[in-house]
Residue frames as a rotation matrix with the C-alpha (Angstrom) as fourth column:
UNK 1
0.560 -0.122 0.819 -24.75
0.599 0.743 -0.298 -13.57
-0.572 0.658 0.490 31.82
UNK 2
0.958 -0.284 -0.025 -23.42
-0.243 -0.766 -0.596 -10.03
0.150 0.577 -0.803 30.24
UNK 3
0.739 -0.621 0.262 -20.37
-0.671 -0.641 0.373 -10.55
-0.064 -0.451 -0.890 32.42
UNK 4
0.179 -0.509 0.842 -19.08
0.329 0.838 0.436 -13.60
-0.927 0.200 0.317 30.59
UNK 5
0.295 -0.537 0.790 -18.22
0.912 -0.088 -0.401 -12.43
0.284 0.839 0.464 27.47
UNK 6
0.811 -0.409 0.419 -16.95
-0.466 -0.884 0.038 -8.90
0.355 -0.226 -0.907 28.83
UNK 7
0.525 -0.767 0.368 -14.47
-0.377 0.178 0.909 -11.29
-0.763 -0.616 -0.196 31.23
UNK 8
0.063 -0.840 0.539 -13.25
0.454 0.505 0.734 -13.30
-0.889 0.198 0.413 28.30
UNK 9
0.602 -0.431 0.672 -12.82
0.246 -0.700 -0.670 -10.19
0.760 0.569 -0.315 25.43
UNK 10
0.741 -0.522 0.423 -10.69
-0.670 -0.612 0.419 -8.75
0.040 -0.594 -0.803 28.67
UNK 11
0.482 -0.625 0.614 -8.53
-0.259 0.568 0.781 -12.31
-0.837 -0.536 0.112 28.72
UNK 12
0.541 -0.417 0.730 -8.39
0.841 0.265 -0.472 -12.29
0.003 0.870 0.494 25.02
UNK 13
0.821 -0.424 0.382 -6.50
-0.235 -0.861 -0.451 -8.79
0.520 0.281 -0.807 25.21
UNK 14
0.679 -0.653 0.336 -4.68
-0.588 -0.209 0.782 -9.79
-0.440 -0.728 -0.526 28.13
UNK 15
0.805 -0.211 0.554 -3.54
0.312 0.946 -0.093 -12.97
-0.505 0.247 0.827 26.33
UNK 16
0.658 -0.333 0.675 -2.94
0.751 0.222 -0.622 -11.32
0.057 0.916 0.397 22.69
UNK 17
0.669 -0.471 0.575 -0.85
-0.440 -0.875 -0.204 -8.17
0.599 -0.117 -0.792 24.29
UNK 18
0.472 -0.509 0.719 1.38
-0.334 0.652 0.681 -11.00
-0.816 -0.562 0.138 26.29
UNK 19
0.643 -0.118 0.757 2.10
0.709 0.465 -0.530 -12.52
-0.290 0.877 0.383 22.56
UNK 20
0.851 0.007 0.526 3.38
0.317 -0.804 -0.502 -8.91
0.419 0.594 -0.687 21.80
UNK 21
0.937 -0.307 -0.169 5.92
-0.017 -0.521 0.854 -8.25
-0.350 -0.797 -0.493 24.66
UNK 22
0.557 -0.828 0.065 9.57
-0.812 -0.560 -0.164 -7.90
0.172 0.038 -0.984 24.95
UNK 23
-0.249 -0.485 0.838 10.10
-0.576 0.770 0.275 -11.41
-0.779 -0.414 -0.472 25.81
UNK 24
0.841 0.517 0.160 8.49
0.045 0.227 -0.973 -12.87
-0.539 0.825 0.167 22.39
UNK 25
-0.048 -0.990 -0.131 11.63
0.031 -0.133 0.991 -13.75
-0.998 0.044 0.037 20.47
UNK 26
0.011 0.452 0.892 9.52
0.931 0.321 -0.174 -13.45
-0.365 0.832 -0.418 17.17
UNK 27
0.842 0.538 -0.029 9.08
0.537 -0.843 -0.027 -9.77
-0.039 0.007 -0.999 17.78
UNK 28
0.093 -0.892 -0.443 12.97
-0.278 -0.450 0.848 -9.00
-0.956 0.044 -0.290 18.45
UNK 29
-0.445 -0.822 0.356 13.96
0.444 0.144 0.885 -10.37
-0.778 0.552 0.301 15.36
UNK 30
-0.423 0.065 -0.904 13.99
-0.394 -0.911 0.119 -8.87
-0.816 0.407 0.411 11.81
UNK 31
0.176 0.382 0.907 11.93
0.501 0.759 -0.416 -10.34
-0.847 0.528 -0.058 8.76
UNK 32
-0.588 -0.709 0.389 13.02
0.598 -0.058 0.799 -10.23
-0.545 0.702 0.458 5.61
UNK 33
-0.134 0.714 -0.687 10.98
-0.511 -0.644 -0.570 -7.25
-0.849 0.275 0.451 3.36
UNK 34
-0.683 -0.046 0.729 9.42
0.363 0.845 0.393 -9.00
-0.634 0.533 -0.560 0.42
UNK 35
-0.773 0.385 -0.505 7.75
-0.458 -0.889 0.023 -7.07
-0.440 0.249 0.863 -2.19
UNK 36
0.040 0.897 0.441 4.28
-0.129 0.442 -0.888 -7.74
-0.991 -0.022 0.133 -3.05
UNK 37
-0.965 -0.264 0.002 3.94
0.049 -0.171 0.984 -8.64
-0.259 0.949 0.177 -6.77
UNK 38
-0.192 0.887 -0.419 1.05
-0.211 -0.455 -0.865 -7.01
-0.958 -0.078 0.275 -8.52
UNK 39
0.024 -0.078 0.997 -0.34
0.817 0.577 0.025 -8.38
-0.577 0.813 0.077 -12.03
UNK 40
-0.619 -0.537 -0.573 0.68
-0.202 -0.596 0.777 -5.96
-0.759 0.597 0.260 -15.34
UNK 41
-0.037 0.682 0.730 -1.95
0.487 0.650 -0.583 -5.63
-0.873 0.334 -0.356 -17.82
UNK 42
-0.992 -0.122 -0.015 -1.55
0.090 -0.802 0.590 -4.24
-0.084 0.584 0.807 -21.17
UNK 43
0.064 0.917 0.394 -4.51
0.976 -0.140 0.165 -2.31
0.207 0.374 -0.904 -23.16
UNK 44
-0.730 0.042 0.682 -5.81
0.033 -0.995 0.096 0.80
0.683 0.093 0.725 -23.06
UNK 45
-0.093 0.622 -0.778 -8.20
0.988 0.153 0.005 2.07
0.122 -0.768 -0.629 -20.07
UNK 46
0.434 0.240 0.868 -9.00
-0.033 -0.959 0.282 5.41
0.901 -0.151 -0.408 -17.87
UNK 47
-0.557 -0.768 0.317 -7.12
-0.004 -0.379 -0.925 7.19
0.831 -0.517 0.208 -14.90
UNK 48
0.318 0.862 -0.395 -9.71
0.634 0.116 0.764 6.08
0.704 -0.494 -0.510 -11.87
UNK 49
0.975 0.222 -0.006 -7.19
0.148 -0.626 0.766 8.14
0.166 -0.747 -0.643 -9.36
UNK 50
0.192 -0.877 0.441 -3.91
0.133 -0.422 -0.897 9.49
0.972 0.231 0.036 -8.25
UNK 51
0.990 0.016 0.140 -1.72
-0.137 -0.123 0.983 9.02
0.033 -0.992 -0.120 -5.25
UNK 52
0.435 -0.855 0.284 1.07
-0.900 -0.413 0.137 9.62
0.000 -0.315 -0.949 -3.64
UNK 53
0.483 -0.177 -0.857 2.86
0.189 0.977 -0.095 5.71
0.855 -0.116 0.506 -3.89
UNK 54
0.968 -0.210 -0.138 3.42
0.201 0.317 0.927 4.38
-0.151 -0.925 0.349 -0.20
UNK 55
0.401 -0.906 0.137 7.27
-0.340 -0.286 -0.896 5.22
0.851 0.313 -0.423 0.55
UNK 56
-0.093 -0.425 -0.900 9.81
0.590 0.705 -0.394 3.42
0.802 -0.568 0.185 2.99
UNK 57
0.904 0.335 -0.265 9.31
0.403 -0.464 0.789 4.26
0.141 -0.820 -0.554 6.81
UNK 58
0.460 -0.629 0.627 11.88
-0.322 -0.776 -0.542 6.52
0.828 0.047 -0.559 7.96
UNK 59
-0.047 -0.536 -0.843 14.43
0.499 0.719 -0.484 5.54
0.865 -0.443 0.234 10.29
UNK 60
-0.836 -0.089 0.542 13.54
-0.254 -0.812 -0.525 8.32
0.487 -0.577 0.656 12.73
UNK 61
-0.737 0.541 -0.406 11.15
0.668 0.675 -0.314 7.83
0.104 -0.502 -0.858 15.23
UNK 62
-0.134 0.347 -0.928 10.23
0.238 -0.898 -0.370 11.59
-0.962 -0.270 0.038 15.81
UNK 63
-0.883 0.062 0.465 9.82
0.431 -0.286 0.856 12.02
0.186 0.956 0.225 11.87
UNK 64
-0.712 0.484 -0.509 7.27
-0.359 -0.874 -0.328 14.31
-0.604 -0.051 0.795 11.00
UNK 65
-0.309 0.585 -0.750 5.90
-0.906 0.058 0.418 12.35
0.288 0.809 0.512 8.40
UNK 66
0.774 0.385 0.502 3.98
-0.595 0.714 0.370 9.35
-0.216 -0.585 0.781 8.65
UNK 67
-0.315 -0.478 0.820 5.55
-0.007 0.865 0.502 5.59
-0.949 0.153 -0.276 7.78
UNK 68
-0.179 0.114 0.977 3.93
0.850 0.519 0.095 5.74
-0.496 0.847 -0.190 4.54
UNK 69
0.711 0.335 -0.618 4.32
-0.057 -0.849 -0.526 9.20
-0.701 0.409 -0.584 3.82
UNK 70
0.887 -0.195 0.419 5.95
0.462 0.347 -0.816 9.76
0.013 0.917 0.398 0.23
UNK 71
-0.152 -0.895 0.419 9.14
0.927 0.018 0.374 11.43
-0.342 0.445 0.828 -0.84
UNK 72
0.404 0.537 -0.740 9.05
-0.384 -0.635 -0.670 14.66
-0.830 0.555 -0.051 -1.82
UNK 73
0.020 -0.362 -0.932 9.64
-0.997 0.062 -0.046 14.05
0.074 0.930 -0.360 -5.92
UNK 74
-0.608 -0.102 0.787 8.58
-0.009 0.992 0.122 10.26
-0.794 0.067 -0.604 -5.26
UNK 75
-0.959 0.280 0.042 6.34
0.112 0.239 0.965 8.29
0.260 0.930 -0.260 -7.11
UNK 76
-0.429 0.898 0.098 2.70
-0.885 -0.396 -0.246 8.37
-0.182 -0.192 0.964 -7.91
UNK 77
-0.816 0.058 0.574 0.67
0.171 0.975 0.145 5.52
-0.551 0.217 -0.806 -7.54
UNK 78
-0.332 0.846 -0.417 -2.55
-0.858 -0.455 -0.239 5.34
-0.392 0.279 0.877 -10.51
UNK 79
-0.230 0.657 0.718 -5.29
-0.003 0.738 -0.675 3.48
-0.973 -0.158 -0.168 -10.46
UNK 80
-0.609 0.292 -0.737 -6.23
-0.793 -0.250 0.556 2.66
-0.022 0.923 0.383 -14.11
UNK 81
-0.051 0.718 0.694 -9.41
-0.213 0.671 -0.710 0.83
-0.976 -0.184 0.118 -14.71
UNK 82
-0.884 -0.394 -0.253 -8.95
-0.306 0.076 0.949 -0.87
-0.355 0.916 -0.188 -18.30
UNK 83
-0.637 0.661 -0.397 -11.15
-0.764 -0.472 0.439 -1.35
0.103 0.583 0.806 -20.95
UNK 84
-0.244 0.322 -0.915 -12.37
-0.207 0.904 0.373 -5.00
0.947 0.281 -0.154 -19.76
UNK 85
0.799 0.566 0.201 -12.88
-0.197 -0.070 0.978 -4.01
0.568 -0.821 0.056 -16.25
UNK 86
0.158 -0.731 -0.664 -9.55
0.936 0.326 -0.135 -5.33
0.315 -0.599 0.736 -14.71
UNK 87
0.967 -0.248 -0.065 -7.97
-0.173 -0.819 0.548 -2.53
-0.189 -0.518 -0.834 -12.37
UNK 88
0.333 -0.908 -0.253 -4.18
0.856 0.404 -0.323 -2.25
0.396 -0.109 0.912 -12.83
UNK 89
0.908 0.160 -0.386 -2.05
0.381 -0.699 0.605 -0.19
-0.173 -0.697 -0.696 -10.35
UNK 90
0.218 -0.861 0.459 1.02
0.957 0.095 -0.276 1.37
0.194 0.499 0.845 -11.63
UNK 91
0.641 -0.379 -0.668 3.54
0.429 -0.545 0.721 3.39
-0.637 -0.748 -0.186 -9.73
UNK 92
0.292 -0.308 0.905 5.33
0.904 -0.220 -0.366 6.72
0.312 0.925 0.215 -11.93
UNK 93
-0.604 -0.242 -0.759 7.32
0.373 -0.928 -0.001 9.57
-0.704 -0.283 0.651 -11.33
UNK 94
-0.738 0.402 0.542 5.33
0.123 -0.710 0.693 11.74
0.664 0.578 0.475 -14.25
UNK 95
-0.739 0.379 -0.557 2.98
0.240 -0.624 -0.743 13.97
-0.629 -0.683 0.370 -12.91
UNK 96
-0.720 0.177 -0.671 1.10
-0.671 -0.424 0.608 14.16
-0.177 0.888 0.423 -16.11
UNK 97
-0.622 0.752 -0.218 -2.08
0.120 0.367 0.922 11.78
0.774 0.548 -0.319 -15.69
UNK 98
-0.574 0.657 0.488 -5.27
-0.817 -0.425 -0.389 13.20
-0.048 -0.622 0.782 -13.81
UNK 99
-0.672 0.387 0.631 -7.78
0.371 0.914 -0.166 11.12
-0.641 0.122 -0.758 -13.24
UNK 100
0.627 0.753 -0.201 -10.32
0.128 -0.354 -0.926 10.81
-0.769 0.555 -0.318 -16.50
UNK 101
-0.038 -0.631 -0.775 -7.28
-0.974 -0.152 0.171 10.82
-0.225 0.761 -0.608 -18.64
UNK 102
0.975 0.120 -0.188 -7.21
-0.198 0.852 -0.485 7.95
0.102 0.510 0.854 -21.54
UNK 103
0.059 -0.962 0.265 -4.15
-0.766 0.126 0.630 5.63
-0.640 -0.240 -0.730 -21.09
UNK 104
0.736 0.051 -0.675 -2.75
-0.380 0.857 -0.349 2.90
0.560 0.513 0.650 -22.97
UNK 105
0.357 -0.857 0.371 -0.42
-0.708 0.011 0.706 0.70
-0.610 -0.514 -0.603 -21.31
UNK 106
0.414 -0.069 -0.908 2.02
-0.867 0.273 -0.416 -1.02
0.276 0.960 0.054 -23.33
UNK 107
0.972 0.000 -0.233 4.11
0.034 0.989 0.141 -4.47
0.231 -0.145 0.962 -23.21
UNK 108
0.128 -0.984 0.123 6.96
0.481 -0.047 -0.875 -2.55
0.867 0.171 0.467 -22.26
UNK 109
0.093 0.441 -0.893 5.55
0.939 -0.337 -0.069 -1.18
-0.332 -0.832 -0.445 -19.14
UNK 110
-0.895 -0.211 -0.392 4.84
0.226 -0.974 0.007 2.32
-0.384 -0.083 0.920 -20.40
UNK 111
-0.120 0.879 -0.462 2.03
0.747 -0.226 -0.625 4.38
-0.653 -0.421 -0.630 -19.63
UNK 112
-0.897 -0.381 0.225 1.37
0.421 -0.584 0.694 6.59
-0.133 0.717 0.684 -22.33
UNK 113
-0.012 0.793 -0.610 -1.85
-0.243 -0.594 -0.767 9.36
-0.970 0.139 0.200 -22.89
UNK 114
-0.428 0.375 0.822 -4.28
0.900 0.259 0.351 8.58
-0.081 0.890 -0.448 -25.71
């Protein structure tokens, strides 16, 4: 009985790697890039963390870096957990907020230390 679901997880790969091939005219073509939109919250909050912000894949295959490795001198992406609990994620060249640092963010998008 083991060897029925072992044969059809082996036909679901075979299946969904068939979907994938070179003959799939979905896969040849290009799709349009469509940026995600992320809600903007003013108030005041704390720095929960600091990252590098995702950066465009590179047109090189042999790159050294990953696909979502940054720029050097890109942006940083920081988590800021505001004062009502909402999370808001907001991508800055400055180098100037650690996490634990008070922020305010304003209705002009700007991120400013309290």
């Amino acid at each position: 009985m083991i060897k029925i679901p072992a044969r059809l997880s082996i036909l679901a790969v075979a299946v969904l790697g068939a979907c994938a091939g070179p003959n799939n005219p979905a896969s040849t073509e290009s799709m349009p890039v469509v940026a995600q939109q992320v809600p903007y919250y003013t108030g005041t909050g704390v720095v929960q963390w600091v990252r590098p912000a995702p950066g465009m894949a590179s047109a090189g295959a042999g790159s050294a870096r990953g696909a979502a490795a940054p720029e050097p001198g890109g942006l940083n992406r920081v988590a800021i957990r505001l004062d009502d609990g909402r999370m808001v994620y907001v991508d800055t060249p400055s180098r100037d907020f650690a996490p634990g640092t008070r922020v305010q963010l304003s209705e002009n998008f700007e991120i400013r230390r309290l």
